[in-house]
Backbone bond lengths (Angstrom), bond angles and torsions (degrees), N, CA, C in turn:
res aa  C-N    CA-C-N  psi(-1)  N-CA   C-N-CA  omega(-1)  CA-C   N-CA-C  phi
1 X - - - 1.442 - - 1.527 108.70 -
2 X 1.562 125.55 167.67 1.391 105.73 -150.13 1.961 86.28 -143.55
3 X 1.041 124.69 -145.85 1.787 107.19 -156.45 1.981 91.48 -82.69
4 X 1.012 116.09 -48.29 1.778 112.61 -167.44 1.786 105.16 -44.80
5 X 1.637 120.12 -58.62 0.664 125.94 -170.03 2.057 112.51 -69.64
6 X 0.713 113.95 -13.17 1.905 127.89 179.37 1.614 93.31 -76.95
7 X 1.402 98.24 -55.52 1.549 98.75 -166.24 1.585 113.46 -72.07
8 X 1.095 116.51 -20.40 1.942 123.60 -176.78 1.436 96.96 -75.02
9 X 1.743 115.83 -55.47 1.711 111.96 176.43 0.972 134.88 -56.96
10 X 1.540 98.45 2.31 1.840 97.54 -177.07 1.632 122.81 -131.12
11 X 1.701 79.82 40.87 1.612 126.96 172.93 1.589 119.62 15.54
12 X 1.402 148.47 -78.30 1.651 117.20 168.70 1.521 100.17 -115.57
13 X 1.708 119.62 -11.41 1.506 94.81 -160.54 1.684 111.46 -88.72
14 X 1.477 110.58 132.49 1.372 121.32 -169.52 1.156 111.70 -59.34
15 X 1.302 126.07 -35.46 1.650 118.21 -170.89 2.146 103.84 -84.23
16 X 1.650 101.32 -13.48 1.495 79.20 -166.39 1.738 74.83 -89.93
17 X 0.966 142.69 -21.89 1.541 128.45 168.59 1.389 125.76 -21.47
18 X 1.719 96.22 -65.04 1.407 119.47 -160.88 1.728 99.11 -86.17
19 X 1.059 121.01 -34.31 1.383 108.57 176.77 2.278 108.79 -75.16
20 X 0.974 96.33 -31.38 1.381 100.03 -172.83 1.983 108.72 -68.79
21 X 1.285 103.10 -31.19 1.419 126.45 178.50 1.833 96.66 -73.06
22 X 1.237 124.54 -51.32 1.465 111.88 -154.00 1.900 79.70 -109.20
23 X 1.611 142.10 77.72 0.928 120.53 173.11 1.321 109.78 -124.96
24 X 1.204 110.57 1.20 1.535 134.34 178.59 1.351 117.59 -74.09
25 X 1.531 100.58 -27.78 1.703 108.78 171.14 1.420 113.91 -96.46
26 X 1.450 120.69 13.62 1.556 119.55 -167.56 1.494 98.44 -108.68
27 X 1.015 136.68 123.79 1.758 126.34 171.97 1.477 109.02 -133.11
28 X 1.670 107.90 127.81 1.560 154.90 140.96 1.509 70.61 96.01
29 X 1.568 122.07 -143.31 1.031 137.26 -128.49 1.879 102.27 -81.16
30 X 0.777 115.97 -18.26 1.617 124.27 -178.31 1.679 112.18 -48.74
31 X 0.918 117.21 -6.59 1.595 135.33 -160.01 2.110 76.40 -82.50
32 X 1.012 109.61 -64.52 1.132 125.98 -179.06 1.586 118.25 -19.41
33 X 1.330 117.29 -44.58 1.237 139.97 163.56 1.706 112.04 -40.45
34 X 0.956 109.62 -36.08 1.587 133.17 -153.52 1.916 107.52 -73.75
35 X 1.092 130.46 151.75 1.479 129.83 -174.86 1.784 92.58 -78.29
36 X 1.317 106.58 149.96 1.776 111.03 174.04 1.674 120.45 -17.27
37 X 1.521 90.12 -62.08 1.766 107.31 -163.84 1.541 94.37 -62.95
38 X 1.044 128.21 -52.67 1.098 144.24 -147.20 2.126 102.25 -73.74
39 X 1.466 92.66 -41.00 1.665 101.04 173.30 1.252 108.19 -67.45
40 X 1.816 108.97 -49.29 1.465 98.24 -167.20 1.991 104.89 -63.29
41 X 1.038 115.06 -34.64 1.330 104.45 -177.27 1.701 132.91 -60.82
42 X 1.384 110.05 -15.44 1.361 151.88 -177.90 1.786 102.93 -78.48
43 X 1.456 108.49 -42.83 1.733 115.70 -171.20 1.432 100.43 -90.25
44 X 1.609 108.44 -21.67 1.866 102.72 -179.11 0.996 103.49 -118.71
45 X 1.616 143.42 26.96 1.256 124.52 119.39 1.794 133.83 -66.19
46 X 1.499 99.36 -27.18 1.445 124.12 -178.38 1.819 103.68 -91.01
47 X 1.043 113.08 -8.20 1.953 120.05 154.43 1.048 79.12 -60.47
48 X 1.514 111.84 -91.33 1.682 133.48 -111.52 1.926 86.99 -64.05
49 X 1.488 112.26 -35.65 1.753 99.71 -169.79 1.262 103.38 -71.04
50 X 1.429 142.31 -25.88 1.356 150.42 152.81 1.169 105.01 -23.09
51 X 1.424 99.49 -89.97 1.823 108.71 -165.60 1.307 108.98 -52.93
52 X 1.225 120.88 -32.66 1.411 129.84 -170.69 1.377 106.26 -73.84
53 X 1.223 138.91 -45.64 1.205 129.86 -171.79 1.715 101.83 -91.22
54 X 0.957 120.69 -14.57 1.304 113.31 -176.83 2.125 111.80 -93.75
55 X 1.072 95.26 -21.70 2.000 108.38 167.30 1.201 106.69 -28.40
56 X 1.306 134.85 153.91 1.309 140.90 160.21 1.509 92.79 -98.76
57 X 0.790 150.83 -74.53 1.214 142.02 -171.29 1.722 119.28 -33.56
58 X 1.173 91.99 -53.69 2.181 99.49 174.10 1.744 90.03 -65.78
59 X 0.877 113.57 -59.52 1.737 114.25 -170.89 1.964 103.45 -39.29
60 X 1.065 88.04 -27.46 1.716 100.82 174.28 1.687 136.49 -43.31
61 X 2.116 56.83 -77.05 1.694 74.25 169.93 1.665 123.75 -73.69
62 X 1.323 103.35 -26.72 1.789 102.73 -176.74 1.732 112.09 -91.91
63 X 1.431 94.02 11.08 1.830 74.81 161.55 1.231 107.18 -112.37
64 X 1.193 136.97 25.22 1.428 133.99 158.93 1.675 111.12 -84.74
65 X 1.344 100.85 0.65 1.449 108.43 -170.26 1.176 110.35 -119.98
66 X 1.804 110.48 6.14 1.682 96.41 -150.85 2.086 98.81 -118.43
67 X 1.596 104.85 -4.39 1.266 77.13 166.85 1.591 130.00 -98.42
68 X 1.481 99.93 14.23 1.705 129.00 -163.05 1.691 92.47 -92.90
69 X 1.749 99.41 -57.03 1.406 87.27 -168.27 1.947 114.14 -118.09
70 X 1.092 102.16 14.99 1.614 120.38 -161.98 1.470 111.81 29.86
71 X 0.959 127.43 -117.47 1.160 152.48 -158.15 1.981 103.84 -45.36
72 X 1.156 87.91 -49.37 1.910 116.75 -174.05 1.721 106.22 -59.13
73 X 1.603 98.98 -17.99 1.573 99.84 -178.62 1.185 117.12 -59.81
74 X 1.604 124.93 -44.33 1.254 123.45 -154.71 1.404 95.61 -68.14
75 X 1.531 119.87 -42.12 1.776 129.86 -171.42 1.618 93.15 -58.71
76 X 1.020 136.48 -75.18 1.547 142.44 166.76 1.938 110.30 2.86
77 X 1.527 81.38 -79.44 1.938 105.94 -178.48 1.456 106.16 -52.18
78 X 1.234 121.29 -41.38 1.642 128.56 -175.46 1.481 93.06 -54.12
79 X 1.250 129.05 -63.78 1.326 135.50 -129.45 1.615 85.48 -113.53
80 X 1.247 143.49 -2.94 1.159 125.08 159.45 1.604 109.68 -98.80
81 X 1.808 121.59 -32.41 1.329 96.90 156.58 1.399 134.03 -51.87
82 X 1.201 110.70 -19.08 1.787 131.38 -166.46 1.906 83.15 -70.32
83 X 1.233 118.07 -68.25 1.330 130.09 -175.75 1.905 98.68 -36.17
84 X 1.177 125.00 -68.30 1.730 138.40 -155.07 1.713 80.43 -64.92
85 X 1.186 120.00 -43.98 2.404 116.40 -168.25 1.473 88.61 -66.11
86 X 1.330 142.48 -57.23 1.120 133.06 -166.88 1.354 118.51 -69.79
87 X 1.615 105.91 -45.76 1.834 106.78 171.90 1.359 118.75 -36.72
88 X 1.413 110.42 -51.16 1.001 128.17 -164.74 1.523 125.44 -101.09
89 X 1.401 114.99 10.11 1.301 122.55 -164.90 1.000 121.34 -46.19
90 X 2.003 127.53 -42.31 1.207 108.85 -161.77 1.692 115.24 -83.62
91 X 1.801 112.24 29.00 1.273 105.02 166.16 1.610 133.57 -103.95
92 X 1.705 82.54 -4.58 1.671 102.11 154.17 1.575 136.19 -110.79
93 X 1.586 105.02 3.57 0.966 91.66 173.94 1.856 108.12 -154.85
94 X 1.259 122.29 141.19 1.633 113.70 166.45 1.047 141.11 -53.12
95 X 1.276 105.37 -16.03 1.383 123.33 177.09 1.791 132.16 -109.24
96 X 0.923 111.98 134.56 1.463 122.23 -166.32 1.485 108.66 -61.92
97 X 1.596 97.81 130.07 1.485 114.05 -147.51 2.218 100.45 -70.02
98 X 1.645 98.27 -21.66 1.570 110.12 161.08 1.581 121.33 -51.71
99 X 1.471 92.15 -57.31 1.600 102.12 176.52 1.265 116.81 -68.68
100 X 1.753 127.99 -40.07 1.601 116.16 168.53 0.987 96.78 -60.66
101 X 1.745 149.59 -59.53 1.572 113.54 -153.86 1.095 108.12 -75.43
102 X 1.425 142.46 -13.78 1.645 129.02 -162.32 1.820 84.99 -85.91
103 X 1.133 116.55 -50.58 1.824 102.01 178.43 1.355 133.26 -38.62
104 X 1.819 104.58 -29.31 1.812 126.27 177.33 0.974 98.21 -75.48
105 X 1.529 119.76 -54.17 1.416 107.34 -160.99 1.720 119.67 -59.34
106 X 1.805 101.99 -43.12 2.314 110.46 -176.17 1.642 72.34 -55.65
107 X 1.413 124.70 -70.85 1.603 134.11 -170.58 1.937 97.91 -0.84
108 X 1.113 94.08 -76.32 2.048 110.15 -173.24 1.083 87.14 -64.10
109 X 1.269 152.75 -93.83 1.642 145.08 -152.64 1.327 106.51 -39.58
110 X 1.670 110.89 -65.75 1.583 103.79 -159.50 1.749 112.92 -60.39
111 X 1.741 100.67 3.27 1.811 96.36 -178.34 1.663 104.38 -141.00
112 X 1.490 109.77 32.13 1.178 135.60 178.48 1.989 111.28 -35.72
113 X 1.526 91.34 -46.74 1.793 88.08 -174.27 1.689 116.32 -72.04
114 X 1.549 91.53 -12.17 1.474 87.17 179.53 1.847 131.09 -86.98
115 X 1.842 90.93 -5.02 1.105 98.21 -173.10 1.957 112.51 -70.61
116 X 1.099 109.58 -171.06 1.350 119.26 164.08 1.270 120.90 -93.50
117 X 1.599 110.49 153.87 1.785 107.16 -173.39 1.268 92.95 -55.85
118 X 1.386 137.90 -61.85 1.683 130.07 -170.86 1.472 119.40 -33.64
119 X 0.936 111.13 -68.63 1.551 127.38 167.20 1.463 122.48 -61.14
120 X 1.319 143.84 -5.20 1.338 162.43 131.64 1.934 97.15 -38.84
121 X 1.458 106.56 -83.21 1.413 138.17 -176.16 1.971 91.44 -32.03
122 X 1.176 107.31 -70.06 1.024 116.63 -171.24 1.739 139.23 -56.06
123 X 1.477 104.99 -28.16 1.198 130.25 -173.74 1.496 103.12 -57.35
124 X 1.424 104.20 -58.64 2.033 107.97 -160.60 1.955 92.31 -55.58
125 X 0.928 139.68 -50.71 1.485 142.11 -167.47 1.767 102.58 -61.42
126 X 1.616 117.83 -43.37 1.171 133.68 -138.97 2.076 86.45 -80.32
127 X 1.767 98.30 -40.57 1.422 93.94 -178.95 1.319 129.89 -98.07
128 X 1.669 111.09 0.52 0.795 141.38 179.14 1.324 118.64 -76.23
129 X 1.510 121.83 -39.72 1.460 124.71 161.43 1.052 120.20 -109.53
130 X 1.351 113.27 10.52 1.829 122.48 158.06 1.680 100.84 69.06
131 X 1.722 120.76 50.00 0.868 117.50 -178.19 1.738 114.78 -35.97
132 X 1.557 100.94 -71.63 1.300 107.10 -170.79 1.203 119.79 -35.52
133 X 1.018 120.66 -41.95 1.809 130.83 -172.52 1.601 114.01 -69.07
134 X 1.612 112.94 -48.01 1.300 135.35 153.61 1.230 134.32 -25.74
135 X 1.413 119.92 -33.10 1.492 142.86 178.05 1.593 89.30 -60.93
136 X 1.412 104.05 -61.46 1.782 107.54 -150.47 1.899 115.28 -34.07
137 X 1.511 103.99 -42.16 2.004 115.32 178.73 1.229 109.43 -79.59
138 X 0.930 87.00 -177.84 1.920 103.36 165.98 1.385 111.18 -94.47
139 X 1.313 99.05 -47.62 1.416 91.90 177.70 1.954 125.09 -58.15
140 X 1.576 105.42 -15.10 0.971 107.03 -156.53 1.832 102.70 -90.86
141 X 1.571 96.30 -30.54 1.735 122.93 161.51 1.073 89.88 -45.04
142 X 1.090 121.25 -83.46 1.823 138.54 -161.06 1.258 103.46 -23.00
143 X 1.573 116.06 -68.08 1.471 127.58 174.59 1.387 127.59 -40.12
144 X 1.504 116.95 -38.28 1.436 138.80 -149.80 1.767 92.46 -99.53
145 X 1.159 112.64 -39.68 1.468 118.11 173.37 1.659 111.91 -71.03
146 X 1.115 98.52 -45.05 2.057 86.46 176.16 1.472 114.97 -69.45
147 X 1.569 110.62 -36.28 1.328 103.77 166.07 1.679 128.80 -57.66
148 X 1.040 110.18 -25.06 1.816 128.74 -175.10 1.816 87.23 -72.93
149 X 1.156 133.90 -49.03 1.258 156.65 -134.28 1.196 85.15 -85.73
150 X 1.561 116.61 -78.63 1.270 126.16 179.97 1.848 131.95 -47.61
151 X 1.353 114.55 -36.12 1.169 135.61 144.09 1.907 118.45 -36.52
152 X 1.664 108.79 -48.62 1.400 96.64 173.03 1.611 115.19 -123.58
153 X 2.206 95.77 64.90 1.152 85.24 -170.34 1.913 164.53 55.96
154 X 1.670 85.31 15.78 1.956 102.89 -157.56 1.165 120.14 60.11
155 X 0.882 125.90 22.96 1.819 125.53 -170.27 1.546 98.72 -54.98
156 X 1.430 116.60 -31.44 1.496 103.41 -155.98 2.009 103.92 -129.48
157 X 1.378 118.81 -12.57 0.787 130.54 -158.54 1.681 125.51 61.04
158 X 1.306 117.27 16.49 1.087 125.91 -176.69 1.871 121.08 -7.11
159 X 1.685 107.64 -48.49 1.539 88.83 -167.66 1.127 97.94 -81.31
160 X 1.709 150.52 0.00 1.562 128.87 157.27 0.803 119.04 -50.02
161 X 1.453 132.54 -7.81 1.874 121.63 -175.06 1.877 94.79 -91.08
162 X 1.244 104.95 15.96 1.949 105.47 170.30 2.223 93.47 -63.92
163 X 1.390 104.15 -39.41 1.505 102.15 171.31 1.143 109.53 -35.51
164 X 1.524 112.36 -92.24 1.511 151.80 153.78 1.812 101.93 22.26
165 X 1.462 101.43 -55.91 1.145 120.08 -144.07 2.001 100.19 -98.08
166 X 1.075 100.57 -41.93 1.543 102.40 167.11 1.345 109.61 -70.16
167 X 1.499 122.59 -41.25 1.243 110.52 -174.43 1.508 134.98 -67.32
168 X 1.558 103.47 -23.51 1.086 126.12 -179.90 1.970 106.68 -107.76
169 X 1.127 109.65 13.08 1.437 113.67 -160.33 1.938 101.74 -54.18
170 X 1.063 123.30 -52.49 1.220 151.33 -133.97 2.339 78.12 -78.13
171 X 1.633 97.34 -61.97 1.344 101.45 -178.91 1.890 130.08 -54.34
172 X 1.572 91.05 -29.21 1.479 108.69 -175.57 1.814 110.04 -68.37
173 X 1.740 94.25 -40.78 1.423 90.74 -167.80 1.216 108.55 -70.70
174 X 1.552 132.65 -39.44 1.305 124.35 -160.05 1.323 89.04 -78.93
175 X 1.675 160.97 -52.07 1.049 163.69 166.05 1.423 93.99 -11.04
176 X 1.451 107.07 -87.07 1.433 99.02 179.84 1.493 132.74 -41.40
177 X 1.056 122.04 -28.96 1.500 130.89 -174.58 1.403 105.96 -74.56
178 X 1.121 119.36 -46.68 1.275 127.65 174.47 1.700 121.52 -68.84
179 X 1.222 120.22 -38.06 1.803 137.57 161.80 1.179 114.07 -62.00
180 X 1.802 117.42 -49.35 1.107 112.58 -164.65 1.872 110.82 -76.64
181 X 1.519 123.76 -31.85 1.319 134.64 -157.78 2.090 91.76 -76.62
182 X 1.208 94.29 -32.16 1.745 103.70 168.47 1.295 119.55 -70.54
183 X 1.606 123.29 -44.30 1.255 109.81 -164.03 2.071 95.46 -89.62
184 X 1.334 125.97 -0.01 1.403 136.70 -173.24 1.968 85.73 -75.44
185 X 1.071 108.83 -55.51 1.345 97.53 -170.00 0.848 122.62 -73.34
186 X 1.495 141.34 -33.28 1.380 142.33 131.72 1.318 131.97 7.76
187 X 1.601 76.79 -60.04 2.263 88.14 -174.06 1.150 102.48 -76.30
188 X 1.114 115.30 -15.38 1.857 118.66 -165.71 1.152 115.24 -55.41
189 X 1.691 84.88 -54.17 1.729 104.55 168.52 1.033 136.35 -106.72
190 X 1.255 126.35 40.29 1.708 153.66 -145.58 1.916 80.85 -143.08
191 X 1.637 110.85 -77.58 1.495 102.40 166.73 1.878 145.65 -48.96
192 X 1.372 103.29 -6.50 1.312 124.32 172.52 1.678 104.84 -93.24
193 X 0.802 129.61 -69.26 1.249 140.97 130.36 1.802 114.83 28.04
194 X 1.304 79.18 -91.43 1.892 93.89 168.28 1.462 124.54 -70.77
């Protein structure tokens, strides 16, 4: 799962948001450092890539992707489930998928010192092309994939799997619908938990 979907599982409290959102820049025990909210959000982003990579169902969808782009698939699948949470937002949430990201974004500013240099670096671009909102098209996938692309140098060509992704569109979504309503309950109690 890729930043939209981190941030929906980690349902109203802001700090397990913002730590669960920037946990990609935290590595092995250093998380530790971190204020409570901020840890627990750090341990259920590093669930959710668990369960997530270990699904038969996600395992599904990313090997249709994986002898094209190997390795690059799983980054691919993240960011095209990210695409199916936004398509589809208003069946998870009441609120307008504009108005949740403009709330994340003051969200990261108004607690700016706490972020990480990575996630600092990252922010001005992140609100700047309105990632979150961006997911929802293809075209907006499209975008989000050359940037991923560009980030590791083209190694993989990442936004050609925009093919990939129409062709198989029809298979991805119900995949997701079906993975995602599973891995929601999970966190539920993955966040009780912590």
């Amino acid at each position: 799962m890729n930043f939209l979907a981190h941030i929906y599982l980690s349902g109203n409290n802001n700090l397990l948001k913002i730590g669960n959102f920037m946990a990609d820049s935290i590595r092995g025990n250093s998380y530790l450092e971190y204020p409570d909210e901020l840890r627990k959000g750090i341990l259920l982003h590093r669930y959710i890539d668990t369960f997530t990579d270990a699904n038969p169902i996600y395992r599904k969808s990313k090997h249709r992707l994986h002898e094209k782009y190997g390795h690059y698939s799983g980054v691919i699948m993240d960011i095209v489930y990210d695409h199916f949470l936004a398509k589809s937002w208003n069946n998870y949430s009441n609120e307008k998928l504009e108005d949740y990201a403009d709330k994340f974004y003051k969200l990261l500013q108004d607690n700016y010192d706490i972020l990480t240099e990575k996630t600092k670096g990252m922010l001005p671009y992140m609100i700047s092309r309105n990632w979150l909102v961006s997911y929802a098209s293809l075209e907006g996938l499209e975008m989000i994939l050359f940037q991923m692309d560009y980030r590791t140098k083209h190694r993989a060509n990442m936004q050609e799997a925009i093919v990939e992704v129409q062709k198989f569109y029809s298979e991805f979504e119900e995949e997701f619908t079906l993975f995602f309503e599973e891995l929601k309950q999970h966190c539920k109690e993955k966040i009780r938990e912590l």
